[in-house]
Kinemage of the C-alpha trace (Angstrom):
@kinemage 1
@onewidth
@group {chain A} dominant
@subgroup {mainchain}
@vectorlist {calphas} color= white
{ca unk a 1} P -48.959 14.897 6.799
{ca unk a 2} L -50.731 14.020 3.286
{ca unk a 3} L -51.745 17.366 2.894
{ca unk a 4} L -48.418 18.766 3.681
{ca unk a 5} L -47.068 16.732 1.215
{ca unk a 6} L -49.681 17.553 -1.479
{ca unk a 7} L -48.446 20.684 -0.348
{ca unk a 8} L -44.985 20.563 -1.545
{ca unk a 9} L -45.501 18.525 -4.374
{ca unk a 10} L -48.069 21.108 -5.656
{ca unk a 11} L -45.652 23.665 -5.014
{ca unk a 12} L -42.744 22.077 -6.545
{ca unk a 13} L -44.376 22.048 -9.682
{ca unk a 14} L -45.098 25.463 -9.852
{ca unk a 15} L -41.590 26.174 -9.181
{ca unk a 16} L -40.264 24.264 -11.867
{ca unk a 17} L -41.375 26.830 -14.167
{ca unk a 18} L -39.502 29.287 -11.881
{ca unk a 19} L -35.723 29.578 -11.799
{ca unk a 20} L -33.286 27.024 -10.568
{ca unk a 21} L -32.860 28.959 -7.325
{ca unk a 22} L -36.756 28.272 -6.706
{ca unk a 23} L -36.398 24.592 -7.489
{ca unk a 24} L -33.575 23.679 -5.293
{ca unk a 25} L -35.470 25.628 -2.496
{ca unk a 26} L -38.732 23.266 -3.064
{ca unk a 27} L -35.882 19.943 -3.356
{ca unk a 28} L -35.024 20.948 0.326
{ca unk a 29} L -38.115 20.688 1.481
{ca unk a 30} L -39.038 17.790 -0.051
{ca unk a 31} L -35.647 16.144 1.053
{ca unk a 32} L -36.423 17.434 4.884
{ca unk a 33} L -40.354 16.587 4.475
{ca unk a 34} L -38.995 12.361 3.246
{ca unk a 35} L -36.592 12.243 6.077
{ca unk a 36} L -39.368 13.285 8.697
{ca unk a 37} L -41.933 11.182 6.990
{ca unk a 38} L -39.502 8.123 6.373
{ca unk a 39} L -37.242 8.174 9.040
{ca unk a 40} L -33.852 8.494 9.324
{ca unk a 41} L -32.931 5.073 6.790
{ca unk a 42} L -29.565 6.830 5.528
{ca unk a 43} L -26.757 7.448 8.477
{ca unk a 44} L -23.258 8.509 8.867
{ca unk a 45} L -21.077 4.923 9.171
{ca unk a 46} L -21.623 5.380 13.307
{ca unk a 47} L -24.751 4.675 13.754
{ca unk a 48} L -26.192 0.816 14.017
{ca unk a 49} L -27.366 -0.918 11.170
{ca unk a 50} L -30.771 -2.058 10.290
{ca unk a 51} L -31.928 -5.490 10.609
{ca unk a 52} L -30.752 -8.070 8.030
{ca unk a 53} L -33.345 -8.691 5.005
{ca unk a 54} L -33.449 -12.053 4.125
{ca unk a 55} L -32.030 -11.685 0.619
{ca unk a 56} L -29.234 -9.982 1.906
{ca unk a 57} L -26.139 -11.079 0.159
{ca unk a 58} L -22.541 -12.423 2.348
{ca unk a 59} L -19.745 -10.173 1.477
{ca unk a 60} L -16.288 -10.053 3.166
{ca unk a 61} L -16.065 -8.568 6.413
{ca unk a 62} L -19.499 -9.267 7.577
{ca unk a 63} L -19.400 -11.230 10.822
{ca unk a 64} L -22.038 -14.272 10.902
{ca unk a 65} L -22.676 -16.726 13.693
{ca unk a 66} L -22.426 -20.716 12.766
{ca unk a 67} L -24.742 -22.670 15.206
{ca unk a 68} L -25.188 -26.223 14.809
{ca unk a 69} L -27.839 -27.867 17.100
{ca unk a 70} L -26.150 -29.951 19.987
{ca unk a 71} L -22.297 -29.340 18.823
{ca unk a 72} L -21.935 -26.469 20.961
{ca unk a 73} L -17.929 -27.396 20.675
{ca unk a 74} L -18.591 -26.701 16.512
{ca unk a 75} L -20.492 -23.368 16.679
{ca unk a 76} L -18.783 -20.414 16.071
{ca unk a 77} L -19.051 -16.569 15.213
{ca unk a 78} L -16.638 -16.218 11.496
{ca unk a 79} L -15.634 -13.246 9.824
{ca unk a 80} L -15.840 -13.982 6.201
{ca unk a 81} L -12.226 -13.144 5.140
{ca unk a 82} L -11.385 -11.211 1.956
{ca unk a 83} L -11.198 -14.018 -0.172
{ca unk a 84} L -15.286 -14.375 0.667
{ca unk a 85} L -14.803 -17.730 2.929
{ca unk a 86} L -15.066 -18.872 6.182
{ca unk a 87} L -12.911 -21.647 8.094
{ca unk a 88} L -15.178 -24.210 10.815
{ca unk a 89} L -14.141 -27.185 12.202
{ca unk a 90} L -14.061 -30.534 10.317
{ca unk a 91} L -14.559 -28.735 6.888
{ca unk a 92} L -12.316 -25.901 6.986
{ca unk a 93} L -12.659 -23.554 4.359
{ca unk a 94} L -16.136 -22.808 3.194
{ca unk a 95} L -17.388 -20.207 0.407
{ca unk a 96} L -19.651 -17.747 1.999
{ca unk a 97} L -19.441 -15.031 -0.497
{ca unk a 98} L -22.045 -14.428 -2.493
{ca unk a 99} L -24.690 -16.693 -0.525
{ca unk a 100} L -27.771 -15.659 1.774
{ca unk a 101} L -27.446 -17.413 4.946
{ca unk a 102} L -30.286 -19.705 3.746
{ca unk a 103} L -28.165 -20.666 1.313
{ca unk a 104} L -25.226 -20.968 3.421
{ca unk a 105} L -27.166 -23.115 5.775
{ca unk a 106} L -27.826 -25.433 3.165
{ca unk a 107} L -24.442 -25.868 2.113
{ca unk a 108} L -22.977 -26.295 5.633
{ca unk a 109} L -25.969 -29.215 6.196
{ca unk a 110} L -24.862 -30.775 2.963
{ca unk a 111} L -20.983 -30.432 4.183
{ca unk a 112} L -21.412 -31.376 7.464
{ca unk a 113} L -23.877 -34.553 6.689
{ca unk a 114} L -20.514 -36.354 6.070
{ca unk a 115} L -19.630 -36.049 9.986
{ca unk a 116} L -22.538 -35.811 11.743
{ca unk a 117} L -25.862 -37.329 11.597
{ca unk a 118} L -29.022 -35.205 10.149
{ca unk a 119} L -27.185 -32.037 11.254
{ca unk a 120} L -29.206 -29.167 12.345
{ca unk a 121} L -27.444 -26.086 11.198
{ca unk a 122} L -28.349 -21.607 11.672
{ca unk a 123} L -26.412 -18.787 10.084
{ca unk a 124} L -27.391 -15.827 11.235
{ca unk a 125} L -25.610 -12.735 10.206
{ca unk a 126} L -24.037 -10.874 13.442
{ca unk a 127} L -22.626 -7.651 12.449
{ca unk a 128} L -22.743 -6.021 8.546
{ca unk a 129} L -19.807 -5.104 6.565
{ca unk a 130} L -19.124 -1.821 6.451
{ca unk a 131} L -19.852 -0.550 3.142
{ca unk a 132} L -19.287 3.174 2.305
{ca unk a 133} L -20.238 5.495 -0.681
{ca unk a 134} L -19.492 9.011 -0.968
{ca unk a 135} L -21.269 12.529 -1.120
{ca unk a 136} L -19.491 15.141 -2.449
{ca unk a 137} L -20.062 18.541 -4.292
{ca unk a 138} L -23.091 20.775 -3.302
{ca unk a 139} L -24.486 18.936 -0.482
{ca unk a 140} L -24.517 20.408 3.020
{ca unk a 141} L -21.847 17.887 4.597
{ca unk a 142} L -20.050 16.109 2.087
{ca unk a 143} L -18.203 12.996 3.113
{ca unk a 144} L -18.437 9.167 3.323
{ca unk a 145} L -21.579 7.711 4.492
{ca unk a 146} L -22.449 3.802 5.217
{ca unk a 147} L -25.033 2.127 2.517
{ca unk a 148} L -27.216 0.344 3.674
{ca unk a 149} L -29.931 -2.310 2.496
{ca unk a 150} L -32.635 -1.046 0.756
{ca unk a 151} L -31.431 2.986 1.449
{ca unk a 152} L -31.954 4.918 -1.749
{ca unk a 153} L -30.012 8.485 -3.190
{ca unk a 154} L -32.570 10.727 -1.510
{ca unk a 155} L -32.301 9.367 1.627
{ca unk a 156} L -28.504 9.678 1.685
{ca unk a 157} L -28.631 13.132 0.211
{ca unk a 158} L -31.100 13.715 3.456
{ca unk a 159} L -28.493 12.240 5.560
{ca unk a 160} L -25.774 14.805 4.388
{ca unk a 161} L -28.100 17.954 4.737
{ca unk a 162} L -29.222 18.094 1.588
{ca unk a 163} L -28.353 19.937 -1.470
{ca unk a 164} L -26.965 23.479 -0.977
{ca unk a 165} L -28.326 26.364 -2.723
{ca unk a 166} L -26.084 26.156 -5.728
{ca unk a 167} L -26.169 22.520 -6.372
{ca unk a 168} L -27.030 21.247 -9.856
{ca unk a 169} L -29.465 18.527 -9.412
{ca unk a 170} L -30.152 17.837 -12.879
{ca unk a 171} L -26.591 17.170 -13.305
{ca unk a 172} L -25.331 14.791 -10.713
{ca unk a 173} L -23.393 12.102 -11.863
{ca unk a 174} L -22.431 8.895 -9.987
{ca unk a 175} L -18.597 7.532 -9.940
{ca unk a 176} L -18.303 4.134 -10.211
{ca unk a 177} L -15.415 1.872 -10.273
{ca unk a 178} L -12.208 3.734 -12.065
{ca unk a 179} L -14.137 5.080 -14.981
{ca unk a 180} L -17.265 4.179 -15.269
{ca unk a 181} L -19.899 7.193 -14.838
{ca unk a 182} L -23.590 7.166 -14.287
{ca unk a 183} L -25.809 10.757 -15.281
{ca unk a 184} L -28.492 10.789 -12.951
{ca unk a 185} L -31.237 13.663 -13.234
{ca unk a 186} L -32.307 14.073 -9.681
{ca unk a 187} L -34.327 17.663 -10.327
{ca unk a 188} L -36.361 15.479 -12.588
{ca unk a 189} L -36.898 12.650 -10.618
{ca unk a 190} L -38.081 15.008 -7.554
{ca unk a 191} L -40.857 16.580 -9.642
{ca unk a 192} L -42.389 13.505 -10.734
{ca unk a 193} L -41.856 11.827 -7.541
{ca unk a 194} L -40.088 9.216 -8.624
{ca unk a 195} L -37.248 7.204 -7.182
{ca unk a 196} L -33.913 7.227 -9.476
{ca unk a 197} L -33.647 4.319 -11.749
{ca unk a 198} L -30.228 3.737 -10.692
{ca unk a 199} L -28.914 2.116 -7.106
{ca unk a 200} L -26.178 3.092 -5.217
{ca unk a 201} L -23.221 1.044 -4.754
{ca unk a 202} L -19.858 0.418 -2.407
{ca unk a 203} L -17.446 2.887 -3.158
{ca unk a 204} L -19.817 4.814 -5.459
{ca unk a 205} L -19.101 8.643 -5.561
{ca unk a 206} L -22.276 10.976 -5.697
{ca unk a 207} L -21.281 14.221 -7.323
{ca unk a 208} L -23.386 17.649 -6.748
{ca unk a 209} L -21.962 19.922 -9.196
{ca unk a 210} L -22.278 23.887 -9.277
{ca unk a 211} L -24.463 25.830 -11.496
{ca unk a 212} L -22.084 28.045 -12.616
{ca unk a 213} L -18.887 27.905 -14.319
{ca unk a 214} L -16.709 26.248 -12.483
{ca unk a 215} L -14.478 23.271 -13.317
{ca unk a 216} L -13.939 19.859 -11.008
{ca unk a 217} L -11.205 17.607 -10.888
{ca unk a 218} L -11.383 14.576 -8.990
{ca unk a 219} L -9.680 11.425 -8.437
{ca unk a 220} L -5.922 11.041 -7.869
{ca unk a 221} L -5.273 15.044 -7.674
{ca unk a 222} L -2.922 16.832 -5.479
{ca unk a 223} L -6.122 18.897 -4.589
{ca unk a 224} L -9.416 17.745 -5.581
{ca unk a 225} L -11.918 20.182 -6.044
{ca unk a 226} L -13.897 22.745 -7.619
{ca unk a 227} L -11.711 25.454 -9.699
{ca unk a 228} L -13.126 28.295 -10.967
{ca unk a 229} L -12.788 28.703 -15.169
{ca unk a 230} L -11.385 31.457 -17.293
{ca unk a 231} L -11.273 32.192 -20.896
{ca unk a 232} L -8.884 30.186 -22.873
{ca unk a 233} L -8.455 27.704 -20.089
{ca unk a 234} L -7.518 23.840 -20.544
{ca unk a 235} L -6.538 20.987 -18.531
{ca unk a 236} L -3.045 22.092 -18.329
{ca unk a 237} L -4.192 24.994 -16.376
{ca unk a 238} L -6.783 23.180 -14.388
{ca unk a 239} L -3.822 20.092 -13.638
{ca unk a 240} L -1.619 23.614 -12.126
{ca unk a 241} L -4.773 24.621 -9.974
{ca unk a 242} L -4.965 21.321 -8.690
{ca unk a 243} L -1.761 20.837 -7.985
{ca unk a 244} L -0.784 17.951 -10.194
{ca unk a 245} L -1.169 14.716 -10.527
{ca unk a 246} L -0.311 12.017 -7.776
{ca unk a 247} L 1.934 9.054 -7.662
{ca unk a 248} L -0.933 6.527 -7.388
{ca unk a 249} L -2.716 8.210 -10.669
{ca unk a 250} L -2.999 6.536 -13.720
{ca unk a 251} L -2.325 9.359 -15.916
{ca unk a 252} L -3.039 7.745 -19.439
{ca unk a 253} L -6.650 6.580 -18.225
{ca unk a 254} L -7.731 9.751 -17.371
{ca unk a 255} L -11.331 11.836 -19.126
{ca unk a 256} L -13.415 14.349 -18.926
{ca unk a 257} L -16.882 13.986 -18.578
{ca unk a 258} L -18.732 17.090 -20.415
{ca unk a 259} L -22.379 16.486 -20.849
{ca unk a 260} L -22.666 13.027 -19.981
{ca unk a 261} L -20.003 11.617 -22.338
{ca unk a 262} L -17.061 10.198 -21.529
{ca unk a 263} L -13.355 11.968 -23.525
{ca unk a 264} L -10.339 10.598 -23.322
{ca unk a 265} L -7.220 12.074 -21.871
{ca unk a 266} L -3.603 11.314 -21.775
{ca unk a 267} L -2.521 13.536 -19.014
{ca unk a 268} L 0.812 12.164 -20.250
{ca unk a 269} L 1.170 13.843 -23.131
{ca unk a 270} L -0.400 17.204 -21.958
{ca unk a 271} L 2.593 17.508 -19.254
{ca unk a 272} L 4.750 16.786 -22.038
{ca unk a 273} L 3.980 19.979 -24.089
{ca unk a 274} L 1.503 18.101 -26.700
{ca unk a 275} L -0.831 20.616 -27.559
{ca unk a 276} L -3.464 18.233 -29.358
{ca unk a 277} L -4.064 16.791 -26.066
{ca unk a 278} L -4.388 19.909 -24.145
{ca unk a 279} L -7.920 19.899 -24.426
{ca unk a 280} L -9.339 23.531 -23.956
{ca unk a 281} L -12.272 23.362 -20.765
{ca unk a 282} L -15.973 24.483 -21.028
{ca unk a 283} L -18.140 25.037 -17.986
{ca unk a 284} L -19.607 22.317 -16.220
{ca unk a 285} L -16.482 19.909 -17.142
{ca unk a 286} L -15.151 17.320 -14.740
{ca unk a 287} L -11.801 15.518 -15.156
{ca unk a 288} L -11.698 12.302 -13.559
{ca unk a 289} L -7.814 11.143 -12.819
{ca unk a 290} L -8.266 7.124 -12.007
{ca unk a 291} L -6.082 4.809 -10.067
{ca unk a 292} L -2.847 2.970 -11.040
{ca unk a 293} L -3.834 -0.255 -10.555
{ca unk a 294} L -0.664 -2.151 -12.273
{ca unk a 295} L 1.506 -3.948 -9.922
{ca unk a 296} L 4.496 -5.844 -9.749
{ca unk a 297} L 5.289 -8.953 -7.510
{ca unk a 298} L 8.219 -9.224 -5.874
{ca unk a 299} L 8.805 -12.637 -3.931
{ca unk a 300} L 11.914 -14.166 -2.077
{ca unk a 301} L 14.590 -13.431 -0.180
{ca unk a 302} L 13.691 -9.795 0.316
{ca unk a 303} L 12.741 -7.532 3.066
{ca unk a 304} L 9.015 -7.059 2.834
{ca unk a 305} L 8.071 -9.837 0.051
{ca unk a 306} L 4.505 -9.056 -1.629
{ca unk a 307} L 2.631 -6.584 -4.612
{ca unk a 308} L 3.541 -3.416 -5.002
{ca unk a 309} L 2.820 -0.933 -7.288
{ca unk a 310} L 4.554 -0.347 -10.698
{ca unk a 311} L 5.522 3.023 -10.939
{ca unk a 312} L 5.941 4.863 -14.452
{ca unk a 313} L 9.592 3.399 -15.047
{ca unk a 314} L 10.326 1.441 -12.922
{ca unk a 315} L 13.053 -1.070 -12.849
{ca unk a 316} L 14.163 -4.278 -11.141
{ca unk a 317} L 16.441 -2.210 -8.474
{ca unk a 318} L 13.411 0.106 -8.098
{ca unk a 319} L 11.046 -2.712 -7.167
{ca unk a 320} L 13.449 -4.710 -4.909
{ca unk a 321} L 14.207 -1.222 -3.103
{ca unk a 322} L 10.551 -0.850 -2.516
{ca unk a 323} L 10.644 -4.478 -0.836
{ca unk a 324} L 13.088 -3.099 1.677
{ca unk a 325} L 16.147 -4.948 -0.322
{ca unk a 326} L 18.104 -8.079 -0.141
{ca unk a 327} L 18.865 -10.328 2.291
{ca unk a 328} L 22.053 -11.501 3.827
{ca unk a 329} L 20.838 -14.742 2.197
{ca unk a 330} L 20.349 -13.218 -1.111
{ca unk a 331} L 22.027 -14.535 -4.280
{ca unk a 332} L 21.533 -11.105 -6.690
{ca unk a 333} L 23.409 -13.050 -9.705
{ca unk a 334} L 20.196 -15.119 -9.783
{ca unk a 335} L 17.284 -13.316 -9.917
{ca unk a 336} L 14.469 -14.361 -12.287
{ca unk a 337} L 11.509 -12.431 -13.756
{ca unk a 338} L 8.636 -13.969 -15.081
{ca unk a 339} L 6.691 -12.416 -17.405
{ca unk a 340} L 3.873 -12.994 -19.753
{ca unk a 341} L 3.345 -12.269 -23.189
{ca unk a 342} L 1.427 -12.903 -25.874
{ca unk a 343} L -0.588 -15.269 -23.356
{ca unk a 344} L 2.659 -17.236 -22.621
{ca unk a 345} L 4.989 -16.694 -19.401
{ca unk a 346} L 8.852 -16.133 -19.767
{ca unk a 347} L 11.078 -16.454 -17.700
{ca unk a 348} L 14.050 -13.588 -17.924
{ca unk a 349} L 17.241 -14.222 -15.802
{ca unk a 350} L 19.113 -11.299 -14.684
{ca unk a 351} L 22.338 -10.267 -12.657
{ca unk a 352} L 21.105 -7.663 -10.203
{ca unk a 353} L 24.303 -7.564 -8.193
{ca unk a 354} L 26.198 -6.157 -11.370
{ca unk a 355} L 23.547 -3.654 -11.941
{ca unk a 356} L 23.577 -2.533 -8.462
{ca unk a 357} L 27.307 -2.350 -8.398
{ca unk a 358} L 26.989 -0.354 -11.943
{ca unk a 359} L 28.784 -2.595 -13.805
{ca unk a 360} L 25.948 -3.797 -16.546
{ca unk a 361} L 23.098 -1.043 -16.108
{ca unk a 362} L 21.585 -3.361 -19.138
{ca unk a 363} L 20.797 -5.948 -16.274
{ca unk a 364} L 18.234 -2.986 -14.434
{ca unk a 365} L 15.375 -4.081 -16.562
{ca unk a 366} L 12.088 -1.677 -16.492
{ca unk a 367} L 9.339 -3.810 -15.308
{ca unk a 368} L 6.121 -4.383 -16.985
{ca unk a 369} L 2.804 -4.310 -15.112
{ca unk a 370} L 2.080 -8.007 -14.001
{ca unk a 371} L 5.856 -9.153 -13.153
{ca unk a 372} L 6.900 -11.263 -10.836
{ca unk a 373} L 10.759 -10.606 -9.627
{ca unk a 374} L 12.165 -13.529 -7.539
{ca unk a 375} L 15.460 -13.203 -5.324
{ca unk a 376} L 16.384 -16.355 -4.386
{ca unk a 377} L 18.301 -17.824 -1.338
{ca unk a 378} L 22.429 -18.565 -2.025
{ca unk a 379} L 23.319 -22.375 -2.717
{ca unk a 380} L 19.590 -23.229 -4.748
{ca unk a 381} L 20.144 -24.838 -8.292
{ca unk a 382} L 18.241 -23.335 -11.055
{ca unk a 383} L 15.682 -26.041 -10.743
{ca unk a 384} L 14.680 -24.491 -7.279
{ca unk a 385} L 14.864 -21.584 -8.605
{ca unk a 386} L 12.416 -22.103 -11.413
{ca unk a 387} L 10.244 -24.522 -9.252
{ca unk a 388} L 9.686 -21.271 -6.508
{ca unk a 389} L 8.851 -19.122 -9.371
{ca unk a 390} L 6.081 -21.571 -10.461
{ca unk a 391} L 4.343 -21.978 -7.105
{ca unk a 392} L 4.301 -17.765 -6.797
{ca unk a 393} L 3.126 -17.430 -10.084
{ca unk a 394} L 0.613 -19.825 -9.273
{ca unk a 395} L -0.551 -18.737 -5.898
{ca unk a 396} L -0.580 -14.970 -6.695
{ca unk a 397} L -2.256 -13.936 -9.618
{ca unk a 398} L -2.382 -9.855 -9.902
């Protein structure tokens, strides 16, 4: 097997010198040779997952068993919740987050000294979190795959067949969180043998671009994808291929990423008609559409009380329509909203009833992102009120 890889690698170089076609020919080899020579390390989300290393950090949703040495009535198997803790016996809550279960072990033995007597305490992690990143663009079967401990790029690329035939491996580029973007030269790191310098994490997207002149648009898109590009073209015409922009897309966030920098984009003003905004498209460009992420509260004597998000104007009857609507209970003359500004919260009452009724539309206040609207029950005095306000401001913090 050495001197097949010697092989290859010999090979490879030769071909680097050749055309692109001959380079992505040797990468498939190589990729097929590592997963034969390797194993199979990166897997569809279906298949079991490895054994645990020892630095391997708690997250939520991992499942971990609690033994302590002759309390068989205290042991327990946990899920740590999404909030990253755990609930046991005599201690309740407990941070597990962020810990190896050595260091979780210690902590429970230091907790659990106060009840019992030189405790003798195991965590041993049961089943792993699920933890997903995603290959898309010129790879053989693009789709969500499970990361794993200590799996690399090249062995998930394996794991999804490779790159195609038209896949731009110098030019891959790795999604991460709503804008960030990481350029990752994978042609390069093949022909020196190398490992990439960056790791893949949850909820990273790997992008496989074309080599040819096509445009992508990904993100919060009617149709994500790869569009072909004309003459002339700009992201007005590439927003009509793709069908527009989402409810869920944060349309003033939004860039294009042409040669590993980052340009801003507010798809707001190009569907208004602004034509310094309309940016006119090159080859090769990507136009990432992010997430909304503002939200509004709304708490009380609602339908479906909890966060929801805050739509491009909306208003107070807007966001208490989204909660399902009032109550029988509900006393719309005294609805408060809470808002902050300039670091200091406010508290803004309002008469819903008469702007439902349409007798003072001035009372349908647009919400800001961060709001909390509170309906409260018929018969409270304004010093419930207020006091109800303060615990949900407290307790949820968005």
């Amino acid at each position: 097997m050495t001197t097949v890889r010697a092989f290859v690698y010999c090979s490879l170089g030769k071909k680097m010198r050749g055309t692109v076609k001959h380079r992505v020919a040797a990468l498939v080899v190589w990729v097929l040779l590592a997963s034969l020579v390797g194993g199979a390390t990166g897997a569809p989300a279906t298949k079991s997952a490895p054994p645990v290393p020892e630095n391997y950090v708690l997250g939520p949703g991992d499942s971990i068993e609690v033994s302590i040495f002759g309390e068989s009535d205290l042991s327990r198997t946990v899920l740590i919740k999404p909030d990253g803790t755990i609930t046991l016996a005599l201690i309740n809550e407990v941070k597990a987050a962020g810990k190896t279960s050595a260091q979780l072990e210690s902590e429970l033995t230091r907790m659990y000294s106060k009840y019992l007597k030189a405790p003798s305490i195991s965590v041993v992690v049961r089943d792993l979190r699920v933890e997903r990143v995603y290959l898309l663009g010129q790879v053989g079967h693009p789709g969500d795959y499970q990361l794993r401990p200590n799996v690399g790029i090249f062995q998930l690329l394996s794991s999804a067949g490779g790159p195609t035939s038209r896949a731009d491996l110098a030019k891959a580029v790795i999604i991460r969180g709503k804008t960030a973007t990481i350029n990752v030269d994978l042609l390069d790191a093949i022909a020196k043998n190398k490992t990439p310098d960056v790791k893949l994490q949850a909820d990273d997207v790997l992008f496989i671009p074309e080599t040819d002149r096509r445009l992508v648009v990904l993100g919060e898109i009617n149709r994500p994808g790869a569009f072909d590009l004309l003459e002339g073209q700009h992201i007005s015409d590439l927003l009509a291929a793709a069908g527009g922009i989402n409810q869920k897309a944060a349309a003033d966030k939004a860039f294009i990423l042409r040669d590993g920098t980052q340009t801003p984009v507010n798809l707001k003003r190009v569907m208004a008609g602004d034509v310094e905004a309309n940016i006119a498209l090159k080859p090769g460009d990507m136009l990432i559409v992010p997430e909304n992420k503002d939200r509004v509260l709304v708490m009380g004597t609602v339908v479906k009380p909890g966060p929801y998000d805050l739509a491009e104007n909306m208003t107070l009857i807007d966001a208490i329509a989204a909660a399902g609507g009032s109550t029988g209970k509900s006393d719309l003359g005294g609805v408060q909203i809470v808002r902050l500004e300039g670091g200091k919260t406010k508290t803004i009452p309002v008469k819903a009833d008469l702007a439902m009724q349409g007798k003072d539309l001035s009372q349908n206040i647009k919400l800001q992102n961060g709001d909390l609207v509170y309906v409260p029950e018929r018969g409270m005095n304004i010093w419930e009120i207020l006091n109800q306000v303060s615990i949900f401001r407290l307790l949820f913090s968005f």
